[in-house]
C-alpha positions as CSV (number, residue, x, y, z in Angstrom):
1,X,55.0,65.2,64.8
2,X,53.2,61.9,65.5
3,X,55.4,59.8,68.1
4,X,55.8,56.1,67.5
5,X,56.4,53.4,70.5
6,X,58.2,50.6,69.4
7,X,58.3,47.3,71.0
8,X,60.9,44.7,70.2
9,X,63.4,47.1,69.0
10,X,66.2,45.3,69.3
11,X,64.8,42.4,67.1
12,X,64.6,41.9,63.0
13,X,61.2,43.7,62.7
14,X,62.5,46.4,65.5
15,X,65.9,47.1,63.5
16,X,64.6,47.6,60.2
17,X,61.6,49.7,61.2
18,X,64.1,52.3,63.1
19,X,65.8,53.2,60.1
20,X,61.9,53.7,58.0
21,X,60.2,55.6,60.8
22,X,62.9,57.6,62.2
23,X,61.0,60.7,60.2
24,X,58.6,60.7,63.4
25,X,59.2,61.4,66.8
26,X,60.1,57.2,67.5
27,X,60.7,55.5,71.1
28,X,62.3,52.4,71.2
29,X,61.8,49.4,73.8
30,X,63.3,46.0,74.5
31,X,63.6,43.3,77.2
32,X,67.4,43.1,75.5
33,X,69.6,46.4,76.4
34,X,71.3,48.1,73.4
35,X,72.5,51.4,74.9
36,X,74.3,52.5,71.3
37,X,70.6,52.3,69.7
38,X,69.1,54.4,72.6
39,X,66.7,51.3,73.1
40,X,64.8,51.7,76.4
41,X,64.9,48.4,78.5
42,X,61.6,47.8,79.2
43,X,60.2,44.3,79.2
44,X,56.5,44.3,78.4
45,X,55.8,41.4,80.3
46,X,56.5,44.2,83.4
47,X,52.9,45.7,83.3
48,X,54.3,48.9,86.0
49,X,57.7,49.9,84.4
50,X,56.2,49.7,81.1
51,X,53.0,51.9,82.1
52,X,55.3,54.7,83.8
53,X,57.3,55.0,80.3
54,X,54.1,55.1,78.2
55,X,52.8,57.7,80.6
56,X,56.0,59.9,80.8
57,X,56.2,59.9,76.8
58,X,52.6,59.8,75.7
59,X,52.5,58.3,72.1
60,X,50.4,58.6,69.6
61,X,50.5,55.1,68.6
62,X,52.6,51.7,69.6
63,X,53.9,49.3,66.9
64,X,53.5,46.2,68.8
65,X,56.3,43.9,67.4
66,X,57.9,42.5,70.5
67,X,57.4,38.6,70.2
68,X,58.9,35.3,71.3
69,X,58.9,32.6,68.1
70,X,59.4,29.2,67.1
71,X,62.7,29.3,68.8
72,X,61.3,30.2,72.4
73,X,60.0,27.4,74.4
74,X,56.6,27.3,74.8
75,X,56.2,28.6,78.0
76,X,58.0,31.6,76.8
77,X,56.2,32.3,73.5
78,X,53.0,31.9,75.3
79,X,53.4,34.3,78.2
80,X,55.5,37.0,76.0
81,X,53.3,36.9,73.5
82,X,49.5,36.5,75.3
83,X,50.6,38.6,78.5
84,X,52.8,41.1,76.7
85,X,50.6,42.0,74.4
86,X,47.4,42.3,77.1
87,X,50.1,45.0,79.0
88,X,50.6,46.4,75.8
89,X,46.3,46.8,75.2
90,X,46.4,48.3,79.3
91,X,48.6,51.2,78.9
92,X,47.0,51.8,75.6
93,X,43.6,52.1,77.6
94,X,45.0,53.7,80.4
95,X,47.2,56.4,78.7
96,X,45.0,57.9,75.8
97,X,47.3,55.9,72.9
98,X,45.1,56.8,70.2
99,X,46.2,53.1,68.0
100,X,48.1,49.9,68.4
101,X,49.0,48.5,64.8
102,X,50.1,44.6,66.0
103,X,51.6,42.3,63.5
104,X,50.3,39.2,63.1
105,X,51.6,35.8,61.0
106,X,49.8,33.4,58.4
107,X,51.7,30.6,61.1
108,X,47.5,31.2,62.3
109,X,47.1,29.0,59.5
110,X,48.3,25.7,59.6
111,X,46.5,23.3,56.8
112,X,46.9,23.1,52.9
113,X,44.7,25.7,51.4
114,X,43.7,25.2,47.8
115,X,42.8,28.8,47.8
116,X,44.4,32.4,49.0
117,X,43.4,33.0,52.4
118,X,40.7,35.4,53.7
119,X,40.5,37.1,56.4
120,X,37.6,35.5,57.9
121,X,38.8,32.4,57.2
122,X,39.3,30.3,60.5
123,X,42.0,29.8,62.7
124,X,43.2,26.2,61.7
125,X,46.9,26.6,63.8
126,X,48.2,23.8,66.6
127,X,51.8,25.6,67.1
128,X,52.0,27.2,69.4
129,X,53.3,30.4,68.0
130,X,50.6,30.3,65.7
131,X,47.9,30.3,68.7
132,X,49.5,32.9,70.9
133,X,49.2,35.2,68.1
134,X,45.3,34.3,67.3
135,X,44.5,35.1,70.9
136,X,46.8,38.0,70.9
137,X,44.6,39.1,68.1
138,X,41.2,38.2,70.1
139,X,42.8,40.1,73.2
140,X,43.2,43.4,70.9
141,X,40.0,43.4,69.3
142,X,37.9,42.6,72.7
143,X,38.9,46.1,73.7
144,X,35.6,47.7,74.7
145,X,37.8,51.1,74.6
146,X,38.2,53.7,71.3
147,X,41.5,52.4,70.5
148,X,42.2,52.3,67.2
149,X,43.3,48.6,66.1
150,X,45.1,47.4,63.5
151,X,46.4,44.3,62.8
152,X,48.4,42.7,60.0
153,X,48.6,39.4,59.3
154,X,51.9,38.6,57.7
155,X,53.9,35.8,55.7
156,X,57.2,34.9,55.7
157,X,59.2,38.2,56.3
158,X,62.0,38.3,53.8
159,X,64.6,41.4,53.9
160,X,68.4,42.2,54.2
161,X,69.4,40.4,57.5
162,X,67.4,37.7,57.2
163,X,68.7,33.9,57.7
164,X,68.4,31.5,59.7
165,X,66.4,28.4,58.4
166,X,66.3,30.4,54.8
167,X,69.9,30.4,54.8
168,X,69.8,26.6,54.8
169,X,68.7,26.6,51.2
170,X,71.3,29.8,50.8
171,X,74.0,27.4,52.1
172,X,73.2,24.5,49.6
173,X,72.8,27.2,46.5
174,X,76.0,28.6,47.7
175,X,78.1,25.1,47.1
176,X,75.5,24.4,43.7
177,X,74.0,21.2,45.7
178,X,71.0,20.0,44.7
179,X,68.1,21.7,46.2
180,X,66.0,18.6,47.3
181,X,62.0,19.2,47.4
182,X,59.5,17.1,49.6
183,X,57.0,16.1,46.8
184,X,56.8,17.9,43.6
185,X,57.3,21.8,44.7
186,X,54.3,22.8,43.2
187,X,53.0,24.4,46.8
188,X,53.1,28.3,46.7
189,X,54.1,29.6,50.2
190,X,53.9,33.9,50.9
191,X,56.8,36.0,51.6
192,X,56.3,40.1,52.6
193,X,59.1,42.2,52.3
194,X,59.7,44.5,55.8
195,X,59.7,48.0,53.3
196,X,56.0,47.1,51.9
197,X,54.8,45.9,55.8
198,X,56.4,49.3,57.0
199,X,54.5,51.3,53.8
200,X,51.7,49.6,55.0
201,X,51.6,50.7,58.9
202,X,52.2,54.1,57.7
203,X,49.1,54.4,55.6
204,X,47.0,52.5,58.6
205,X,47.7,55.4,60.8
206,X,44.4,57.9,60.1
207,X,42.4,54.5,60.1
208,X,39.8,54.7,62.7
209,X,38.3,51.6,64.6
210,X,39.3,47.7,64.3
211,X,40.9,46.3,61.6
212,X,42.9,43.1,60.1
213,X,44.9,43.2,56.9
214,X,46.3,40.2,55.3
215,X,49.8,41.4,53.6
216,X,51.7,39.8,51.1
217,X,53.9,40.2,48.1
218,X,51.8,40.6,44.3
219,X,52.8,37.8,42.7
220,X,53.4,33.9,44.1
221,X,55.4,31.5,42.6
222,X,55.7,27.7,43.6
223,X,58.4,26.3,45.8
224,X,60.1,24.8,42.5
225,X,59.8,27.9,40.2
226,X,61.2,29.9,42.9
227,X,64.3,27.6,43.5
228,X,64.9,27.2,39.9
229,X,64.5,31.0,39.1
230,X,67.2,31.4,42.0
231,X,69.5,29.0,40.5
232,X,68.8,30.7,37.0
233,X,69.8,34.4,38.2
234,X,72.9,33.2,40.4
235,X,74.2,31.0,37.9
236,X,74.3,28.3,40.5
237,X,74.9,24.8,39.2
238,X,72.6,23.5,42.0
239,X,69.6,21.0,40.6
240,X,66.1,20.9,41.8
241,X,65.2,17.0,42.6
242,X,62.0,16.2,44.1
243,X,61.7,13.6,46.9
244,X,58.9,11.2,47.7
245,X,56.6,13.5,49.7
246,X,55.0,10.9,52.0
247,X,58.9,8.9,53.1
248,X,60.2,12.8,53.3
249,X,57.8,13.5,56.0
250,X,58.5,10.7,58.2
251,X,61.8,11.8,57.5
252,X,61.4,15.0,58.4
253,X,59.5,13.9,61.5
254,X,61.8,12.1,62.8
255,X,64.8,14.0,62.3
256,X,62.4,17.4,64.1
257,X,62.0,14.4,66.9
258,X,65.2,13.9,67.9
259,X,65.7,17.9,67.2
260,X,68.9,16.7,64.5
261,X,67.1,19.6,62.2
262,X,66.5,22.9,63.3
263,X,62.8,22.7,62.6
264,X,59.4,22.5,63.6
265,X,56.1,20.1,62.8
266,X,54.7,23.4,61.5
267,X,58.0,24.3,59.3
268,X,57.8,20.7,58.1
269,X,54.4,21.2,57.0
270,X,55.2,24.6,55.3
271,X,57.4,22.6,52.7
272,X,54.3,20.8,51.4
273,X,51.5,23.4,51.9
274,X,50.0,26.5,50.5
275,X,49.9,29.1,52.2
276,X,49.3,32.3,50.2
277,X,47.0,35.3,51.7
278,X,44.4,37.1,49.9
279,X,45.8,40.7,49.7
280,X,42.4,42.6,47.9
281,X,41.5,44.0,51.4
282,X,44.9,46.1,52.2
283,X,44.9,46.9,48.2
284,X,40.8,48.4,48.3
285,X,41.4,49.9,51.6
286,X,44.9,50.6,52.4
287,X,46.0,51.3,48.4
288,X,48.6,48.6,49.4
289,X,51.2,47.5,46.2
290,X,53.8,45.0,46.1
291,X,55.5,45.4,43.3
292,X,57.6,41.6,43.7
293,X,56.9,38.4,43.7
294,X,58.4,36.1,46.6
295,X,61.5,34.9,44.5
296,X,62.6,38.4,43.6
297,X,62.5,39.3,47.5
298,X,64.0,35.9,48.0
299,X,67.0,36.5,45.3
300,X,67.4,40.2,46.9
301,X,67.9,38.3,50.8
302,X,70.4,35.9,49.0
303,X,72.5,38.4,47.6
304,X,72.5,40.5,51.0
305,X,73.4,37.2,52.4
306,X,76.3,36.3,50.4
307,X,77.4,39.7,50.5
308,X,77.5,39.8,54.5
309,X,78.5,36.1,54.5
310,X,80.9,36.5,58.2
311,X,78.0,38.4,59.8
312,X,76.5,35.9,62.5
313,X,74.0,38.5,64.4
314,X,73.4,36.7,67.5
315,X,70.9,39.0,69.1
316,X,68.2,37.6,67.3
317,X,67.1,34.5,65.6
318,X,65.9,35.7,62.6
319,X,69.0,36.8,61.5
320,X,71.6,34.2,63.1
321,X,73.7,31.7,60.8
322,X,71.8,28.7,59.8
323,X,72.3,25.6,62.3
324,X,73.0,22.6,59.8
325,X,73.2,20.0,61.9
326,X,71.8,16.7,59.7
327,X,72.1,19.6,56.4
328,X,75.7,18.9,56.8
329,X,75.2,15.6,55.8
330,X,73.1,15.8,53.1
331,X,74.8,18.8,51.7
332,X,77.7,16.7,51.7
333,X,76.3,13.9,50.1
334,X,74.6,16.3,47.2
């Protein structure tokens, strides 16, 4: 039975993909200790302690999803995420892993494209996140080694657990306050669910050689037709209303300024911009299918949300409690 490493087991990616690849022979790892998960504390940024484990259980491949995000500081994100992962490529090299599968983010894209994203396309991201994961991927594929490596680019990850600045707009649909829009909502953004990313991995394993896959759900709707389909299914009396997008922006900047919103130039961006990735390589190669579209995985999160409405899981961002802070005051006021 193939055996799995998994790094950043203790986080949202981590958690969920126990549960789907506990069929194969799966070791966990995390710079956070969970002794009830039998999660091995290991921090990757540790080049030694992390080469004796790999060594002492020999996998067959790594799942590299241990990574520091918009939350971290930048110091952080960059060191985790640009050292980690060059540890991670080492004991690959050095210990006979036969394939790292490394998931990537569309956050290497930060523009307004007018068309779904290739993979060739070039790297157009200024956050930081967004270029620690670009030369992540560079690190990877410079391997002059017969690693097998796969990467996945990814959207928006939407799936049971998942909060945080999402469950801003789940607070405001909640109360049926009016869902406000910066500029007409006609931007389509990509969301993944963690099932079809983990479907995915599993069918990358007898690849051989380097690879990128952009993933993404099948179908794409706008900002606007997502909201109002969500409002529509959970018989919300919330109203879409559409804000001048130029005056929302300075808004917006100002408020991410003085750090009154829990958001980021790039997150401020993503409310305006398309971002949608062009799937046909995963489907052609991979016989990847998504059978949703990014408001039916949106609409499942909600209901898991409201559902689990006192659960406040601390341990990781993804899944905390939105902060409100200035939300408060225009939920209030909506």
């Amino acid at each position: 039975m193939k055996k799995i490493l998994i790094t950043g087991a203790s986080g949202f990616l981590g958690q969920l993909a126990i549960e789907f690849f506990k069929k194969y022979n799966v070791y966990l790892i995390d710079k956070i200790i969970d002794t009830k998960q039998n999660i091995k504390n290991i921090n990757i940024l540790n080049y030694n302690e992390l080469n004796r484990y790999t060594k002492k259980i020999k996998p067959d491949v790594i799942l590299h999803f241990a990574s520091d995000i918009f939350d971290s500081n930048e110091k952080d994100i960059w060191e985790n995420n640009i050292t980690g992962t060059s540890n991670i490529l080492k004991v690959a090299e050095n210990n006979n892993v036969k394939q790292i599968i490394f998931t990537s983010t569309f956050s290497i894209f930060e523009k307004n494209y007018n068309k779904p994203i290739s993979e060739i396309e070039p790297i157009s991201a200024k956050n930081i996140y967004g270029v620690s994961k670009a030369e992540s991927e560079r690190i990877l594929f410079s391997s002059r080694l017969k690693n097998n490596i796969v990467i996945f680019r990814c959207p928006i990850i939407v799936d049971k657990k998942r909060a945080h600045r999402l469950g801003i707009f789940f607070e405001f649909l909640k109360e049926n306050k009016k869902i406000w829009l910066v500029g007409d909502g006609r931007n389509k953004v990509h969301f993944l669910s963690a099932n079809d990313l983990f479907k995915a991995i599993e069918k990358s394993f007898i690849l051989k050689g380097k690879y990128v896959f952009n993933l993404g759900c099948e179908k794409v709707m706008s900002l606007k037709d997502t909201f109002n389909y969500m409002i529509n299914k959970t018989k919300s009396k919330s109203k879409t209303v559409s804000l001048n997008k130029k005056l929302s922006l300075i808004a917006l900047k100002i408020l991410t300024y003085f750090r009154l919103i829990d958001f980021t130039p790039y997150h401020n961006a993503v409310l305006v911009s398309n971002l949608v990735l062009d799937i046909s390589r995963a489907k052609k190669i991979l016989k990847f299918q998504s059978n949703y579209s990014n408001a039916e995985l949106l609409l499942d999160t909600y209901k898991y949300y409201i559902k689990n409405d006192k659960i406040n899981d601390k341990k990781f961002s993804s899944a905390r409690k939105p902060k409100m802070g200035f939300f408060s005051i225009i939920k209030f006021f909506s």
